[in-house]
N, C-alpha and C positions, 0 to 999 in steps of 0.2 A: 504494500500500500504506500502511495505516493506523500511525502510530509502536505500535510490541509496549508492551504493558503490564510496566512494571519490578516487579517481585517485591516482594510485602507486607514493609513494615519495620517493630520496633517500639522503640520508644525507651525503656530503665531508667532513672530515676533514680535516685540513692541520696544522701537531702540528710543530712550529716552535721554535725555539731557545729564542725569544724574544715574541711569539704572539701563542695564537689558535683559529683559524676561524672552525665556524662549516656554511656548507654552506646545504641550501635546496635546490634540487631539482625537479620539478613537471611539470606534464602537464597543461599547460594555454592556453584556446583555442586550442586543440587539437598538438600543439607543445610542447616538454621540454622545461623547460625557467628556467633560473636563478630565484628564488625567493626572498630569503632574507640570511642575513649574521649574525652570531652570533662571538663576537669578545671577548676576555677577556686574559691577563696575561699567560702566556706558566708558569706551575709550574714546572720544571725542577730540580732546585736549592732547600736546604733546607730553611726553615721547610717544605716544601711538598715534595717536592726529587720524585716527581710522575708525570707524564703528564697524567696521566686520571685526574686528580683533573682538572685541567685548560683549557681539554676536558671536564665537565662535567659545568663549568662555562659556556661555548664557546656555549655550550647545550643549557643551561640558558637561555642563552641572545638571542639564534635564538628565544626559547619560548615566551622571552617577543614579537620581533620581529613580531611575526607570530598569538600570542595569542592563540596557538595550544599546545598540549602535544608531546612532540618530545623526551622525554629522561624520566628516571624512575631509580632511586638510581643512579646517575651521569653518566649512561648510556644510549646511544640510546636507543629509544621503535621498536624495530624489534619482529616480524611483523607488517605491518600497519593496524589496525585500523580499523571498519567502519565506525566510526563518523571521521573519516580524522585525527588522534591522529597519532603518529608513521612515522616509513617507512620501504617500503620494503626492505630496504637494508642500509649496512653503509660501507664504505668505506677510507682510509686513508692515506696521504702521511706524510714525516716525513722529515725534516729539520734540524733536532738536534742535529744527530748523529754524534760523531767528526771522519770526516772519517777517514778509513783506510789506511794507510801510503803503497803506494807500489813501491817496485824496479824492475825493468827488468834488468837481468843479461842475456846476449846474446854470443852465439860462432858467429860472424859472422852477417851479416844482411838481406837482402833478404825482399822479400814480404813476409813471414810470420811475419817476425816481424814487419813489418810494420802495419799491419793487426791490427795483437796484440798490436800494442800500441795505434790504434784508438779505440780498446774494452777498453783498459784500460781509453782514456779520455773520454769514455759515458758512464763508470760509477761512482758511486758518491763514488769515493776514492781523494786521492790526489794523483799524479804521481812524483815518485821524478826523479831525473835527471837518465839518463841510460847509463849504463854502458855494452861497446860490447870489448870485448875482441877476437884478432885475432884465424883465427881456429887453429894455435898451443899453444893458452894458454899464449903468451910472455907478459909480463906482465912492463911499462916503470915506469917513477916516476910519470908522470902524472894520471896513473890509480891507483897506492897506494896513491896518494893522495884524489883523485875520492873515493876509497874506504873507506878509514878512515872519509870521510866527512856524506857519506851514513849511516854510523854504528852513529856516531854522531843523526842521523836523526830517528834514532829510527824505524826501517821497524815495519808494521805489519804483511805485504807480499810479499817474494821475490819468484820472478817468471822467472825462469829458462830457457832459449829456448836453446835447442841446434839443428843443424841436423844430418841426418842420420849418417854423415861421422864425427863426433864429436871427435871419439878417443881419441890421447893424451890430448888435449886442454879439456874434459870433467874434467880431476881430475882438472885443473887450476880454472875452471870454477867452482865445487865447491869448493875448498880451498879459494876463492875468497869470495864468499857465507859465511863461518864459518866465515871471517875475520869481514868481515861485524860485524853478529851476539856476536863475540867475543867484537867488540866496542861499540855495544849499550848495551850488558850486564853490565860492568860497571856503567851504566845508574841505579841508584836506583829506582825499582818497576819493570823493564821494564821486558814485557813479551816475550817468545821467540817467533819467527815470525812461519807464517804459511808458507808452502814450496809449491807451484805449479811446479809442470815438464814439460816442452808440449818436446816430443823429442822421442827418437827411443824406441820402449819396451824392446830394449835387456840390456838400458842404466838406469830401474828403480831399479834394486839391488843397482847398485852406486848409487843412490840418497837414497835409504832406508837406506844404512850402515853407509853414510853420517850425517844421521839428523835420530838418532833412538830414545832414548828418549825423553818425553817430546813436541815432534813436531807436530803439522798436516799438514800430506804431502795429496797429490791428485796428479796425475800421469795423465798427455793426453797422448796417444800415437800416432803419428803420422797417424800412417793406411792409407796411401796413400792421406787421405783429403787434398783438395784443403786449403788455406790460409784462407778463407772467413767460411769456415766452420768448421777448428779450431779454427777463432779467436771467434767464436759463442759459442763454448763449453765453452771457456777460459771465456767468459765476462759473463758468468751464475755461473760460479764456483767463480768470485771475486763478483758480487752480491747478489752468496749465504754468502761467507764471511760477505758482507757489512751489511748481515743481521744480520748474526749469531752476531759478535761484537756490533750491534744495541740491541742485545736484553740481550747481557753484560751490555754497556752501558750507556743505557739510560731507567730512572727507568721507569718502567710501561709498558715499550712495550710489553712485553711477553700477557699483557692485553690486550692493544690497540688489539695487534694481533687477539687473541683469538675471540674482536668484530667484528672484521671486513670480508667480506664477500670474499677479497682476501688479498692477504699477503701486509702489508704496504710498500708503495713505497717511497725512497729516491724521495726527489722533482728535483732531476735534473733528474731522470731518468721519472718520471711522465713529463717534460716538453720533454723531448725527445720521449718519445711515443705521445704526440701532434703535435710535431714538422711532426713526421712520417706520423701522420696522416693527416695536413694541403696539407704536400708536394702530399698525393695519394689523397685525395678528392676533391684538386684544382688546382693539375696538374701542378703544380707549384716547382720552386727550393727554398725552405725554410732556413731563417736565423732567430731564435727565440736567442733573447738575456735576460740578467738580470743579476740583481746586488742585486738582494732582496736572503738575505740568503746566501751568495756568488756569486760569480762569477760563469756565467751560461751559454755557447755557445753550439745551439743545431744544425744544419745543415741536410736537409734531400731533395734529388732530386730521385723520382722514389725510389727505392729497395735500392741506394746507401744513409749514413746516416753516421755522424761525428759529434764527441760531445768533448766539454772541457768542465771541472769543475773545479772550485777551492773553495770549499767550507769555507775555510776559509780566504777569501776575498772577503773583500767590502769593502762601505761605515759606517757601524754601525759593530757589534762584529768584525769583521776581518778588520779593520782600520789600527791597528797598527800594520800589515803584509803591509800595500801598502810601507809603509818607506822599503822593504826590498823586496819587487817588482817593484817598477816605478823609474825611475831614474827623480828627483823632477827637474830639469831641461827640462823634455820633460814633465811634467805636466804646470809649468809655463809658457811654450811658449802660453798655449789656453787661459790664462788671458789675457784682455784686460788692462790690468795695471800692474803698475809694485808691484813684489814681489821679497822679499829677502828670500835664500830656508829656512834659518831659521824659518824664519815666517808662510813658507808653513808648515816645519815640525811640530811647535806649534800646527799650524791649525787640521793640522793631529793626533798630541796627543789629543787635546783635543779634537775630535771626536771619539776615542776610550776610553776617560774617558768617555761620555756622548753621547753612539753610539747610543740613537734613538733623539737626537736632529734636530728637524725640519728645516733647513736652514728657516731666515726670512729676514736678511737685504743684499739687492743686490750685495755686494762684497760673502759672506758666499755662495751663489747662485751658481755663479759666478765660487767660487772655485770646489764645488761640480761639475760642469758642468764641468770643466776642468780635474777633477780625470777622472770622468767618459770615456770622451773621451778616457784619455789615456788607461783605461783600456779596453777597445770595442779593442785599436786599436791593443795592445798588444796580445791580445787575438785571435782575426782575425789572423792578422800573425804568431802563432801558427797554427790555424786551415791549414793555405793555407800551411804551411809548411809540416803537417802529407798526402797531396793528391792532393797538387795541388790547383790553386785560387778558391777561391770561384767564382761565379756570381749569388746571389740572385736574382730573381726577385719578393720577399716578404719578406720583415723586418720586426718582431713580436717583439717589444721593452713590455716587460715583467712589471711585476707592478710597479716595481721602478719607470720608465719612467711614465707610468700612474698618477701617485701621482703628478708631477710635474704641477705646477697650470700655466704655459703655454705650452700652443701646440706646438708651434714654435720654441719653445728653445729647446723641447725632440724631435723634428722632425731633428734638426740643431747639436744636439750635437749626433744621432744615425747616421747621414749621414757624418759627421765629422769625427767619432769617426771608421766608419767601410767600408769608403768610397767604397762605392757600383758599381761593374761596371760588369751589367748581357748582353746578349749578344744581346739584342736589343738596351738597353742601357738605359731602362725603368723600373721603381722598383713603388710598392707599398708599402707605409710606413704605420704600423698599431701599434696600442696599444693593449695590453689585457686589457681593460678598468676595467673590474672588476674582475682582479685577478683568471681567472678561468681556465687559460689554465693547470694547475699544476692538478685541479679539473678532466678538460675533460679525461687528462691522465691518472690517475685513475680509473677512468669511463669505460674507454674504457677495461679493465681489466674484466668488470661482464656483460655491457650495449654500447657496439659500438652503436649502433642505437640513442641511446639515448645522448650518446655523442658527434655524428654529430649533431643532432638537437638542443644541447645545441650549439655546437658552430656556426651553421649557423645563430642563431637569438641573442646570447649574446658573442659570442667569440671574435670577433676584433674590435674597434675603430677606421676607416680612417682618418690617419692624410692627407693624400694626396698622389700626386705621386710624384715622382723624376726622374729628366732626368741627366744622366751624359754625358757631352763633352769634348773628351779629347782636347784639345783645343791648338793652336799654339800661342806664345803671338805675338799679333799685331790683329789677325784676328776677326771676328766679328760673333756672330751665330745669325741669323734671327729664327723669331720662330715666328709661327702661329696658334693660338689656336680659334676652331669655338665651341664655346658652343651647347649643346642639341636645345635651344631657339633661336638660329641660330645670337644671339652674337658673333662679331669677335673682337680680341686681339693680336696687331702683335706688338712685339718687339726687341729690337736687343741688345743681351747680350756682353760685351765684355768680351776679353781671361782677365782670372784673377778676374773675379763675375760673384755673383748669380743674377738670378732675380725670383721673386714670379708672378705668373699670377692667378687670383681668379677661384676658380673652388670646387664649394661649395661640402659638404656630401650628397651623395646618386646620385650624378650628374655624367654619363660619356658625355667627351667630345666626339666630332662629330668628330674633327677631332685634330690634333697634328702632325704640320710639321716643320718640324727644318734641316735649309738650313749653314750646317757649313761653313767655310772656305775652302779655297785649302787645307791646314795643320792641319786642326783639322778632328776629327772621334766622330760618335755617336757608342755608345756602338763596340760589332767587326764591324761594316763597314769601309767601305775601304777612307782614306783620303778624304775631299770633298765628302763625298757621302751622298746626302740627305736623313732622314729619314719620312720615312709617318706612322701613329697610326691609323689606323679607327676600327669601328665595336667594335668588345670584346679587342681587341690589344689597343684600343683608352685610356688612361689613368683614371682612375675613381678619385672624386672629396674625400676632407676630410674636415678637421676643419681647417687648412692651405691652401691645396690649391695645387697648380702645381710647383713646384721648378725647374727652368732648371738651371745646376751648368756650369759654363763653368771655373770651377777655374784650372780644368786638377789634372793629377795623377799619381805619389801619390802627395798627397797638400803639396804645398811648403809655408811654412812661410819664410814672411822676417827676417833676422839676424840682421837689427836693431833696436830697440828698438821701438822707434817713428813709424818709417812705417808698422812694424808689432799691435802694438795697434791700430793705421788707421784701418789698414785693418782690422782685426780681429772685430773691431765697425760696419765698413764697410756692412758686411757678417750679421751680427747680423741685423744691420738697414733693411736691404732690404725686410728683411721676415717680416716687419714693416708696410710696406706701401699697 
């Protein structure tokens, strides 16, 4: 009898800034499953100045992992195997890349540019502030200021809209463009930007004669396309960019590339193709966050999908950007103690001298939990501002949150931080427990099939569910919760807190009924109007448990010192008990 052929495996990488995971893939018991993780030093930096060296570690250590042959001269072993050595396939996402700086330069505004600036936050560029100039071109001191500050910022990509009726205001519109370019050349090293057009075809000689040597221009031409389907063309051509400069940038890619089975994907844009797919396979309105690798907001209901990135901000490498993103006054307010911004700011240095230091002693925590917030909440309010409010009814809090060695604190600082209010008024809070959603994205690029069933058996962690009430102060919300086992729990929350009600993992409840006040509302119902949960709508159980918030929205801290530390303990104890 001939040795049985061992089951197709396929190998993730994910090369990061700080870290390279090489991840196995396989069938176990006739499903895809997570296997095992190989971890090791991202080589980036000289003496190695290579990410395949630290891909080829990351190899290593799945080997040791697995005690199986997975790689061969610091390479994946593609094809797999019959003794089960190799895999079919390899794949890659990428982290590292310092994005690409881009401006929008606008005649005017409209739903195409609207469009266009939501392609621009879903992909893994940085967006700099946007500049719309009237359709004749006038130009006040507050836009030469605007402009001089852009040119300062060094574009790598300035992206052009104009419409049909453009005319005069088109030369203003590029003279405004050179001006730009004219200020960041000053800039020692600084390379000239690439040029995007989206606008009328009669109007690309002016753009050609404009920016003739030395440039790389690309030209959309209107053609009667809808908004939605230039902003498509548009967010392929800066993601080809993002490549192209990827494979400038960052040593080894052009390698990486070459292994891999599809073209390496930026990880914000791997978590946004998961995000898309959460939102079509569970029918659901999708809000995937993170903070690992920058700052990472993915958003996707049906066909419709919005995305922010800041890739150089976080908590570790992009540290010392929060001093010049969060105003350290709206960071302070989520400590429960008092801090002087000084001491915030130290804090904040010395987490970007020493950006993968573990928080260990309860203030150090404390603080992290407090950045965090604010950045979720900063963030969010971006998103609701490019389309209108969000309403999640599934929060995918990314690995960063995962890592955090309680449940209750990353359940409390994602519901905090992004104050969730979907239109039943009911949300599912989940973890990527093991880091894979960046993986599934990828995936889904050679193996969709394979990458639902990785994420149906290892994709989310339930931390529990969340009820929001927007709540009257003085009034009281009754809530009644019937467990599977036919356990009943009835409590009565007041306006201004939370209460926890136990409702374990893998458990839905029977039933979930919440009898507000006159003056308070669950999710859109109408003042006083009760709500009922049964069947599939009934809330499912996590590691925390059921959260009803009756704190109302958006969450107001108190301004004094004293009674906002209370409260803020307050809110923390409950999810305690």
């Amino acid at each position: 009898m001939g040795q049985e052929q061992a089951p197709e495996a396929i190998i993730v990488a994910e090369c990061g800034a700080a870290a390279t995971r090489a991840i196995l893939v396989e069938v176990v018991e006739d499903a895809w499953r997570f296997v095992a993780r190989g971890v090791a030093p991202s080589t980036l930096e000289p003496p190695h100045a290579d990410l395949r060296i630290g891909l080829g570690d990351a190899l290593a250590a799945l080997e040791d992992a697995t005690g199986r042959r997975l790689a061969a001269g610091g390479r994946p072993l593609v094809p797999q195997e019959g003794a089960g050595d190799g895999a079919a396939a390899f794949v890659a996402t990428v982290a590292a890349a310092p994005p690409p700086r881009v401006v929008f330069l606008a005649l005017g505004g409209g739903a195409l540019l609207e469009e266009l600036l939501d392609a621009g936050r879903r992909a893994p560029v940085t967006v700099l502030p946007l500049l719309t100039l009237d359709e004749d071109g006038h130009i006040d001191d507050e836009t030469r200021a605007t402009v001089a500050t852009l040119g300062h910022l060094q574009p790598d990509l300035l992206l052009l809209v104009a419409g049909p009726d453009a005319g005069a205001g088109l030369r203003r519109l590029l003279g405004v463009a050179g001006e730009i370019v004219a200020t960041a050349s000053i800039h020692e090293g600084y390379r000239l930007p690439a040029i995007l057009f989206v606008g009328d075809e009669r109007w690309h000689g002016d753009v050609g004669a404009a920016f003739s040597h030395g440039y790389e221009i690309g030209l959309v031409p209107l053609d009667d396309l809808e908004p939605a389907a230039l902003a498509a063309i548009v967010e392929q051509e800066v993601l080809d960019l993002a490549d192209r400069r990827a494979s400038e940038t960052i040593p080894g890619f052009d390698g990486l590339a070459a292994m891999s089975a599809a073209a390496p994907l930026a990880r914000s844009r791997a978590l946004d193709l998961a995000t898309r797919f959460m939102a079509a396979h569970l029918a659901r309105e999708v809000l995937t966050v993170d903070l690992d690798e920058g700052a990472t907001f993915c958003w996707a209901r049906g066909a419709d999908a919005r995305g922010l990135t800041e890739p150089a901000l976080d908590l570790a490498l992009g540290a010392a950007n929060l001093l010049t993103t969060l105003r350290l006054a709206d960071v302070a307010r989520w400590l429960p103690f008092t801090l002087a911004e000084d001491e915030l700011t130290d804090w904040i240095l010395n987490r970007a001298l020493r950006p993968f230091t573990l928080p260990v002693a309860r203030q150090d925590r404390l603080i992290e939990a407090a950045i965090a917030r604010e950045l979720l909440r900063t963030g969010v309010v971006e998103l609701d501002a490019a389309g209108g409010p969000l309403a999640p009814d599934l929060i995918a809090g990314g690995g960063f949150f995962a890592r955090w060695p309680d449940p209750a604190t990353a359940m409390l600082v994602l519901v905090d931080g992004l104050q969730p209010r979907s239109a039943s008024g009911l949300v599912r809070i989940a973890l990527d427990r093991d880091g894979l959603l960046p993986a599934i994205g990828a995936l889904r690029q050679i193996e969709p099939r394979r990458a639902a069933e990785l994420f149906a058996h290892d994709g989310l962690l339930d931390l529990g569910a969340y009820v929001a009430v927007d709540a009257r102060p003085g009034d009281e919300i009754h809530v009644r919760l019937e467990r599977a086992n036919g356990e009943t729990r009835a409590v009565a929350v007041a306006a201004g807190s939370l209460a926890l009600l136990p409702l374990p993992e893998g458990e839905r409840a029977a039933l979930l009924q919440i009898e507000p006040g006159e003056g308070s509302r669950v999710g859109r119902g109408a003042p006083g109007m009760p709500a009922r949960f049964t069947g599939d709508a009934a809330p499912r159980g996590g590691l925390v448990g059921l959260i009803v918030d009756a704190r109302g929205h958006p969450l107001d801290l108190p301004r004094d010192e004293r009674e906002r530390i209370a409260r803020l303990a307050a809110w923390s104890e409950a999810l305690r008990r």
